[in-house]
N, C-alpha and C positions, 0 to 999 in steps of 0.2 A: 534263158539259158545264157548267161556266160561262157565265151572260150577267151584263155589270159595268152598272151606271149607266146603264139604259135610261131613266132621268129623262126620261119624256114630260110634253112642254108645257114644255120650257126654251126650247127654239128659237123659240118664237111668243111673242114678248116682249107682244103686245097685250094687251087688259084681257081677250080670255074663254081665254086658258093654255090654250087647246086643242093638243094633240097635233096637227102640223104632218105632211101627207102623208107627209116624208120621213122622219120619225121612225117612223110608221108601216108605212115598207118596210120599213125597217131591221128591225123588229123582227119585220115577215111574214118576211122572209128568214131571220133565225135562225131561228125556228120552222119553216121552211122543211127549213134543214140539221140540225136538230135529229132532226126525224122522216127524214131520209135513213141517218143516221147511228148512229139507234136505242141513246143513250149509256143506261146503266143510273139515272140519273138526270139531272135541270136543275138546278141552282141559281143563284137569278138575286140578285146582291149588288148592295151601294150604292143610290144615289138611286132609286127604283123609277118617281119622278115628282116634280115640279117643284114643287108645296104640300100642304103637309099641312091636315089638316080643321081646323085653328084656324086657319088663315090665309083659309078659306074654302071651304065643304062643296061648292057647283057646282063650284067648280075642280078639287078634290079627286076628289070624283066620276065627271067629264069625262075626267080621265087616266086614272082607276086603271079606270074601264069601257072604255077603248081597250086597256091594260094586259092585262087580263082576257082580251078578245074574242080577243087571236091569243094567250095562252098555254093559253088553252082547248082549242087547237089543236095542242098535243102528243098525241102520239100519247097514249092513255088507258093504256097499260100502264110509261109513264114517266113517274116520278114528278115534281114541277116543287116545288121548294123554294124560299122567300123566305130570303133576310138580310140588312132593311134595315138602312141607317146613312147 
């Protein structure tokens, strides 16, 4: 399974780049169908989140711990791979 450019904290253009509720379904719902579907791996491509840690380590931070919290959330016998760009 494929997930493309979940880039959380695009949508919330304000100053704390916080991961926007609906950014956060979105991304419960894949993780959602992911474990319905039981694929033999994840691989989650492109922007993973919206700043990188030179642009500012809370921001940073703030996404990639939302990021984390539902990819955590794959089932533990499937595997979940990063390839950011």
């Amino acid at each position: 399974l494929v997930v493309a450019d979940p880039q959380l904290g695009m949508r919330n253009m304000d100053t704390t780049r916080a991961p926007d509720a609906e950014e956060e379904q979105y991304l419960a719902q894949t993780v959602k169908f992911a474990n319905s579907v039981k694929p033999r791996f994840v691989v989650v491509v492109g922007d993973l989140v919206d700043r990188h840690a030179v642009e500012g380590e809370a921001h940073f931070r703030t996404q990639a711990d939302a990021l984390y919290k539902h990819l955590d959330q794959v089932h533990n016998d499937v595997p979940v791979l990063f390839l950011p760009g």
